[in-house]
PDB file of N, CA, C and O in Angstrom, chain B, residues numbered from 101:
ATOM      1  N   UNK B 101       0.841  -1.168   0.000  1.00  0.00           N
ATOM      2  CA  UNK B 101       0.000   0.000   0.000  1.00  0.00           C
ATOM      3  C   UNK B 101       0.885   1.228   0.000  1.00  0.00           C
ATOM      4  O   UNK B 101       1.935   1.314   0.637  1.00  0.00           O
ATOM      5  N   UNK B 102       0.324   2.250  -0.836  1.00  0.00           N
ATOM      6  CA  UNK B 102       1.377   3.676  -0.492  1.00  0.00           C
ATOM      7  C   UNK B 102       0.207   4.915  -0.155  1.00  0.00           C
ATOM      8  O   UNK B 102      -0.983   4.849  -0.463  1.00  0.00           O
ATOM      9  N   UNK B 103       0.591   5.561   0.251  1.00  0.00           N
ATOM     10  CA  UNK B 103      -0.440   6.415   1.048  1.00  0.00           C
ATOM     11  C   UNK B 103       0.145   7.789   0.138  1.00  0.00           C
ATOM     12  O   UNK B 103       1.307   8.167  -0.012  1.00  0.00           O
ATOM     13  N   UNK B 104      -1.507   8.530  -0.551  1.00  0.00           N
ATOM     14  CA  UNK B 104      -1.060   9.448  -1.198  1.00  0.00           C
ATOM     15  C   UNK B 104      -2.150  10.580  -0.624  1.00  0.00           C
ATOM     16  O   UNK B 104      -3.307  10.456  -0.221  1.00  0.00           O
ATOM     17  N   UNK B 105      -1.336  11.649  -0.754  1.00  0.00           N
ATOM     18  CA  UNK B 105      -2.731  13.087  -0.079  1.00  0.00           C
ATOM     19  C   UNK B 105      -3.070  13.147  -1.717  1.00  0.00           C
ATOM     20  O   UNK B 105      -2.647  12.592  -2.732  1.00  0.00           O
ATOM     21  N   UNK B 106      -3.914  13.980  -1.435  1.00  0.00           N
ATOM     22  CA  UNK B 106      -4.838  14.877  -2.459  1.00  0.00           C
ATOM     23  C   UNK B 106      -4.421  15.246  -3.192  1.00  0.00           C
ATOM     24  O   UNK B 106      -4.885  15.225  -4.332  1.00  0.00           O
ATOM     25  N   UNK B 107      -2.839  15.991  -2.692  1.00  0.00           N
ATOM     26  CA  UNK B 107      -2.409  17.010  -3.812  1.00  0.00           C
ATOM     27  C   UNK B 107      -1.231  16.998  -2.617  1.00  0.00           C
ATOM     28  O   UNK B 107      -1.286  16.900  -1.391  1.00  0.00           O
ATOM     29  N   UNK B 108      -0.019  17.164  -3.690  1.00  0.00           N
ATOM     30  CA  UNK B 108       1.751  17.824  -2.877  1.00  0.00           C
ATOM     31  C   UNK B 108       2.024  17.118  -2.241  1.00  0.00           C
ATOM     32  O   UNK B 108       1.252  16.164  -2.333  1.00  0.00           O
ATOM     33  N   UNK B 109       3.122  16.903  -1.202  1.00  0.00           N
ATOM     34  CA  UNK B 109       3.984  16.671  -0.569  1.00  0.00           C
ATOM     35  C   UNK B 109       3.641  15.888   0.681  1.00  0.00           C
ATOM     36  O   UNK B 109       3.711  16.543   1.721  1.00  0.00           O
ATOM     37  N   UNK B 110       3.358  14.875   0.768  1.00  0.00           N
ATOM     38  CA  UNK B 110       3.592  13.661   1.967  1.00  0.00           C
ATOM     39  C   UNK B 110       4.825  13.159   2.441  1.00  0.00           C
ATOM     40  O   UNK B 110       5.459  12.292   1.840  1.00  0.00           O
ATOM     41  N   UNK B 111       5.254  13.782   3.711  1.00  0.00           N
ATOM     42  CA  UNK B 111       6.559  13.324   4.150  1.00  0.00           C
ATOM     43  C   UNK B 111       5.936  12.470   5.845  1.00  0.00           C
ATOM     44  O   UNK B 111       4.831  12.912   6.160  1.00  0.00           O
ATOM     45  N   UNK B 112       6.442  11.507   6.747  1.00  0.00           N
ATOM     46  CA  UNK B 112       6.958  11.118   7.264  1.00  0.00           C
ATOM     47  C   UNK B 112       5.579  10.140   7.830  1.00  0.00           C
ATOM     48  O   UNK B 112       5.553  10.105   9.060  1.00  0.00           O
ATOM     49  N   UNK B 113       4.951   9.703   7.458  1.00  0.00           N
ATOM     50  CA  UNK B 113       3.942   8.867   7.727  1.00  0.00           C
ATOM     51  C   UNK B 113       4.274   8.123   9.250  1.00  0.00           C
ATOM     52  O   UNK B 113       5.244   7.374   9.368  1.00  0.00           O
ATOM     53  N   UNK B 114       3.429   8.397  10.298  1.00  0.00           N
ATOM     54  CA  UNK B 114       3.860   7.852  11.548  1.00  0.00           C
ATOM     55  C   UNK B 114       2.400   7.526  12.146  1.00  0.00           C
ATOM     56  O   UNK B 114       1.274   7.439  11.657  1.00  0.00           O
ATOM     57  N   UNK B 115       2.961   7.383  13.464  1.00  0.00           N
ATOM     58  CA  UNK B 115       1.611   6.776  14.396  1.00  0.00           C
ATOM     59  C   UNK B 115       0.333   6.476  13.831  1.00  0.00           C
ATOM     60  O   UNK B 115      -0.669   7.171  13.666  1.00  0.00           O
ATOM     61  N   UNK B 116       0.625   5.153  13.543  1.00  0.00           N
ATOM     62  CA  UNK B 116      -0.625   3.804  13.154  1.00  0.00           C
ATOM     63  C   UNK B 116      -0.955   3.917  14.314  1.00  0.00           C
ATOM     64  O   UNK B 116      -0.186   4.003  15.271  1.00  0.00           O
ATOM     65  N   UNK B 117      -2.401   3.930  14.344  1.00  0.00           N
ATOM     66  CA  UNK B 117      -3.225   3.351  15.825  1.00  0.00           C
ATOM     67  C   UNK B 117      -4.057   2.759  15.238  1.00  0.00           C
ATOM     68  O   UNK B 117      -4.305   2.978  14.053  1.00  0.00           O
ATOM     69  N   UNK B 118      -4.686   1.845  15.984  1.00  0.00           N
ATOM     70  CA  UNK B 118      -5.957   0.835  16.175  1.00  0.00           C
ATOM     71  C   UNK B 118      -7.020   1.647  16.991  1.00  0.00           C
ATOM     72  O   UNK B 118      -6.280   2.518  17.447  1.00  0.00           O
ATOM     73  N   UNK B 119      -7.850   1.840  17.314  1.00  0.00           N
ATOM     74  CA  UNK B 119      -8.843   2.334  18.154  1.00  0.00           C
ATOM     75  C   UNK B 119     -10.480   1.868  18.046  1.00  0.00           C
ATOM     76  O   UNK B 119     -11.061   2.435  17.121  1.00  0.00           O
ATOM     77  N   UNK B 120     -11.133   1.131  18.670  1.00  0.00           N
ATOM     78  CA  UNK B 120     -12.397   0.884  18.283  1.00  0.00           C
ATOM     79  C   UNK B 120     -12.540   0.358  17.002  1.00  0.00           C
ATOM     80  O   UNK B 120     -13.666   0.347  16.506  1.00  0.00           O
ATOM     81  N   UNK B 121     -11.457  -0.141  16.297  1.00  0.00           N
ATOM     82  CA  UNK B 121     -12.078  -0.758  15.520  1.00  0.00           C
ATOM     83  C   UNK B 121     -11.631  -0.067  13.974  1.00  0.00           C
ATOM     84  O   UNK B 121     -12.021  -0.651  12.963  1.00  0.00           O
ATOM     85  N   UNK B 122     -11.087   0.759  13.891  1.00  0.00           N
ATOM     86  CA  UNK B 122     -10.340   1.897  13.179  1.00  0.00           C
ATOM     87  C   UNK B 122      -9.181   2.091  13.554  1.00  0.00           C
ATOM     88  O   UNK B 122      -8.730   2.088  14.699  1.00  0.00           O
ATOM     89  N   UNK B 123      -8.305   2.392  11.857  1.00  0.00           N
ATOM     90  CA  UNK B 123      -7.091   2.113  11.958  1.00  0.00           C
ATOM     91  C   UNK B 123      -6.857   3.950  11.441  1.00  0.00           C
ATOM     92  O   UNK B 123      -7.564   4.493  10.592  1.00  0.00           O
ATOM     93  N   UNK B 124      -5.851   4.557  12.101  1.00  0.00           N
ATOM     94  CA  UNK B 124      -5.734   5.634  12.099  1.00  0.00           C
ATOM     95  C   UNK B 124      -4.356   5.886  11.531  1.00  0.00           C
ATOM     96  O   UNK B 124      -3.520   5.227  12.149  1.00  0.00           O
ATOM     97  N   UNK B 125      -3.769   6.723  10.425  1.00  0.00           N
ATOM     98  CA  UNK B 125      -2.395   6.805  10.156  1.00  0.00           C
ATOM     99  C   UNK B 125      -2.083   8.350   9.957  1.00  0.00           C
ATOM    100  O   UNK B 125      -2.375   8.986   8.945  1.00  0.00           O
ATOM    101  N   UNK B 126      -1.535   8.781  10.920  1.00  0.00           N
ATOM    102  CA  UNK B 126      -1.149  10.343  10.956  1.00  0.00           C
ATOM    103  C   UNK B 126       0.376  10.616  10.023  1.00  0.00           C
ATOM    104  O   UNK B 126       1.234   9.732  10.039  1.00  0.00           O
ATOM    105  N   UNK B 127       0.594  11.880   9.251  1.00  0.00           N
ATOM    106  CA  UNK B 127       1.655  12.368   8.587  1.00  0.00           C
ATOM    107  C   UNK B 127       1.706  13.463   8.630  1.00  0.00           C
ATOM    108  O   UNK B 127       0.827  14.081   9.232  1.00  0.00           O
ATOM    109  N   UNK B 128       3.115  14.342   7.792  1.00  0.00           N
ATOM    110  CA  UNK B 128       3.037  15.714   7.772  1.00  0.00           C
ATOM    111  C   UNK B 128       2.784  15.876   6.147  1.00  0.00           C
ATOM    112  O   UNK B 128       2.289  14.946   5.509  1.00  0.00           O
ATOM    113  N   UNK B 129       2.915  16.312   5.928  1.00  0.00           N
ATOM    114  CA  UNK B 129       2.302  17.209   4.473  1.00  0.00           C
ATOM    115  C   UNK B 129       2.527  18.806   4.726  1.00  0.00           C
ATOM    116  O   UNK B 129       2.521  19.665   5.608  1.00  0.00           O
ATOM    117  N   UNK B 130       2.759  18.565   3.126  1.00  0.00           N
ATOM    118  CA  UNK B 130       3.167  20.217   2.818  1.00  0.00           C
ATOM    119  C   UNK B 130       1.755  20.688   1.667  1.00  0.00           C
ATOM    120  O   UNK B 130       2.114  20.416   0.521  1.00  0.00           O
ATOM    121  N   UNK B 131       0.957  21.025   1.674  1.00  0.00           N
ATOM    122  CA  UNK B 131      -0.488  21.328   0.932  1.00  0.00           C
ATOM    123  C   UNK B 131      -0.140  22.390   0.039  1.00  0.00           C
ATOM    124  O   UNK B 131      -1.143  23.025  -0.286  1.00  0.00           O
ATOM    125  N   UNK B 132       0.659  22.710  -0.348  1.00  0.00           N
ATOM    126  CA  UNK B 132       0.875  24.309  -0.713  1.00  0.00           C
ATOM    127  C   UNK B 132       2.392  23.890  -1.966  1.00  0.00           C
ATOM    128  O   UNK B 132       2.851  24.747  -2.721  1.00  0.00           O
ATOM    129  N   UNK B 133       2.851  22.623  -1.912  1.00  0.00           N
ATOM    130  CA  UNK B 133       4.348  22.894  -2.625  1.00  0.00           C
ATOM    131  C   UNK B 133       4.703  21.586  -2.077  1.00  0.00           C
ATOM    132  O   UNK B 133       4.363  21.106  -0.996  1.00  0.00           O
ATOM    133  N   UNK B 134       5.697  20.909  -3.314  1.00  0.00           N
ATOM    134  CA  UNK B 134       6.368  19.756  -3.314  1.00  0.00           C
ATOM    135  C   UNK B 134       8.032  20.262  -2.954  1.00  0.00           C
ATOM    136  O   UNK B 134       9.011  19.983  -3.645  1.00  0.00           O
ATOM    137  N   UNK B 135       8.033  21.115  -1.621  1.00  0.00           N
ATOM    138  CA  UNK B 135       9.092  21.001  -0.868  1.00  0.00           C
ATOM    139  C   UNK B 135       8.759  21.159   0.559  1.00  0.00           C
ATOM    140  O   UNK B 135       7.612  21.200   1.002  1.00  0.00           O
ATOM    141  N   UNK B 136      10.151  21.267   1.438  1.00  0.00           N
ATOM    142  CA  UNK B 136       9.905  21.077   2.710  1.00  0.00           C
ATOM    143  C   UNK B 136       9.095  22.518   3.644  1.00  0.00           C
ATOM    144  O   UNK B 136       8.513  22.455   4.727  1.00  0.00           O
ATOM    145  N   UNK B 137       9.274  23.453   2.972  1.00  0.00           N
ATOM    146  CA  UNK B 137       9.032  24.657   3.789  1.00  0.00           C
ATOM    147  C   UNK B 137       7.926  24.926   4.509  1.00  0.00           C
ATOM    148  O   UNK B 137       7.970  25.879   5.288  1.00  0.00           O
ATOM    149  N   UNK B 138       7.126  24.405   4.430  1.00  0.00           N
ATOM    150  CA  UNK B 138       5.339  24.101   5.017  1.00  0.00           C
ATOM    151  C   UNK B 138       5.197  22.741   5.873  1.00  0.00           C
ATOM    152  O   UNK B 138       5.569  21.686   5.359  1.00  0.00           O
ATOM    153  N   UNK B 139       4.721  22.757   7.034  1.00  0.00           N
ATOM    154  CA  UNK B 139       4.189  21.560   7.298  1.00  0.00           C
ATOM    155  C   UNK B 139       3.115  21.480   8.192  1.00  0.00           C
ATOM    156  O   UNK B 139       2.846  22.298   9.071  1.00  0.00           O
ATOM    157  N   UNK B 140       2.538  20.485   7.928  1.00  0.00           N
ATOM    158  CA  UNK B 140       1.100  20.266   8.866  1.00  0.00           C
ATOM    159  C   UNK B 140       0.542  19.148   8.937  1.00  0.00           C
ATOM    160  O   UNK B 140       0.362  18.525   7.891  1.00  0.00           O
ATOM    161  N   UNK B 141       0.104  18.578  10.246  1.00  0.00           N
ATOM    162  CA  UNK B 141      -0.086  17.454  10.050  1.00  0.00           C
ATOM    163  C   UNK B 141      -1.577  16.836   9.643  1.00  0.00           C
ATOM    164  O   UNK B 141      -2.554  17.584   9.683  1.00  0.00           O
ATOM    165  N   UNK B 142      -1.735  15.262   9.199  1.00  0.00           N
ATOM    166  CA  UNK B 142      -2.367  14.764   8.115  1.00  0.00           C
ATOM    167  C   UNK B 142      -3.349  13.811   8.615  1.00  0.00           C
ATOM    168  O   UNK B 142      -3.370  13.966   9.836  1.00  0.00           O
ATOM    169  N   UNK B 143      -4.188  12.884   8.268  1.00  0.00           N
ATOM    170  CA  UNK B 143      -4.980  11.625   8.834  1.00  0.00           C
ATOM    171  C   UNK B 143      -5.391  11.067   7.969  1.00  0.00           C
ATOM    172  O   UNK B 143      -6.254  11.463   7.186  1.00  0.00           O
ATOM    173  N   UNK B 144      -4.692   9.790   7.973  1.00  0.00           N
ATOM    174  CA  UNK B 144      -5.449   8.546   6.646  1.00  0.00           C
ATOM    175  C   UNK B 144      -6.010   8.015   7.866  1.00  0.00           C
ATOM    176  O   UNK B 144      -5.557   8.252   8.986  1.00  0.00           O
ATOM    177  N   UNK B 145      -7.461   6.964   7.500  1.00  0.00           N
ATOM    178  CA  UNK B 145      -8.214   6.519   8.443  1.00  0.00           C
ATOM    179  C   UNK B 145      -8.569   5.058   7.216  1.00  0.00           C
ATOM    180  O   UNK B 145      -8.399   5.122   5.999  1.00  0.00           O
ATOM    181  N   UNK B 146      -9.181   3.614   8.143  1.00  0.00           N
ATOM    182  CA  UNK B 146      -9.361   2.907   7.378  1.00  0.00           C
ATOM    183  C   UNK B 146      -9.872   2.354   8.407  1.00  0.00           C
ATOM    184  O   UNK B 146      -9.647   2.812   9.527  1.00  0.00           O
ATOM    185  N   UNK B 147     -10.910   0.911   8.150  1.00  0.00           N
ATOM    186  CA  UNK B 147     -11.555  -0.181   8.885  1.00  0.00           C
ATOM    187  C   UNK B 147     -10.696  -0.686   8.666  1.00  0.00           C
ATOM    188  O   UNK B 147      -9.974  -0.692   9.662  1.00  0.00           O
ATOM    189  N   UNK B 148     -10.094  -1.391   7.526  1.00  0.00           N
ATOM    190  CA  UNK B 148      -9.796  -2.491   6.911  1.00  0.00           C
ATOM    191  C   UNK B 148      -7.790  -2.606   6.707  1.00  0.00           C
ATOM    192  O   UNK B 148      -7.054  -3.589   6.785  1.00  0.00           O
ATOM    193  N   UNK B 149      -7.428  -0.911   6.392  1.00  0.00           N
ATOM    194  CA  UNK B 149      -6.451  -1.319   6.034  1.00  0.00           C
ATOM    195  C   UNK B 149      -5.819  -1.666   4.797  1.00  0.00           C
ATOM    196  O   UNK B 149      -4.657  -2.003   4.570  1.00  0.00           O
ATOM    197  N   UNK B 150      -7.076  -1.479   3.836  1.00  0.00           N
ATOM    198  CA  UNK B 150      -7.357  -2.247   2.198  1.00  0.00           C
ATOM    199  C   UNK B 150      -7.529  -0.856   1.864  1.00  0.00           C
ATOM    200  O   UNK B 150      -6.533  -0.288   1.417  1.00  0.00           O
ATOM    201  N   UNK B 151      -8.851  -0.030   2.023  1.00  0.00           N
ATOM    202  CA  UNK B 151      -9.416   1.334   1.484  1.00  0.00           C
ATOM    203  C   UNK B 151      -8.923   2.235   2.805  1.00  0.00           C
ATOM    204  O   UNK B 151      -8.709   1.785   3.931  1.00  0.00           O
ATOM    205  N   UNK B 152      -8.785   3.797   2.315  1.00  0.00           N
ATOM    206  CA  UNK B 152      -8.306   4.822   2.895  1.00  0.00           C
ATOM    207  C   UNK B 152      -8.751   6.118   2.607  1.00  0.00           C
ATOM    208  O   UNK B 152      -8.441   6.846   1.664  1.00  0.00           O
ATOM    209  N   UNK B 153      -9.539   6.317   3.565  1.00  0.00           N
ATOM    210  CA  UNK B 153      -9.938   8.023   3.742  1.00  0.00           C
ATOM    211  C   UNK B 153      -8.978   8.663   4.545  1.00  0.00           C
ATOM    212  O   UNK B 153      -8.453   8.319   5.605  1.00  0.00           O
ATOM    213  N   UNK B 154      -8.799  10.043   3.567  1.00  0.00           N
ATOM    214  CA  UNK B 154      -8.255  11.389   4.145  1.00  0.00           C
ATOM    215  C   UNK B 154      -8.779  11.793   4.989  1.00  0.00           C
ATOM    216  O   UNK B 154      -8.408  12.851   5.498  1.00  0.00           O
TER     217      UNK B 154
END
């Protein structure tokens, strides 16, 4: 699986959690430009692990 935002710059994909039943994957992202100068952080979410909402 590769985890893509919307649009620009996905850097450092971290803290997978489990919670109730939902799998949670936080990152930073730059929304604005495919370099480092921006960052903010991100949330892929999934039941399954297979499909992935932003």
């Amino acid at each position: 699986m590769h985890l893509e935002p919307g649009r620009e710059l996905l850097d450092d994909p971290n803290g997978l959690v489990q919670f109730n039943g939902k799998y949670y994957v936080f990152h930073q992202w730059n929304r604005f430009g495919l370099d480092h100068s921006y960052k903010e952080w991100g949330l892929f979410t999934s039941s399954d692990l297979a499909s992935l909402a932003s």
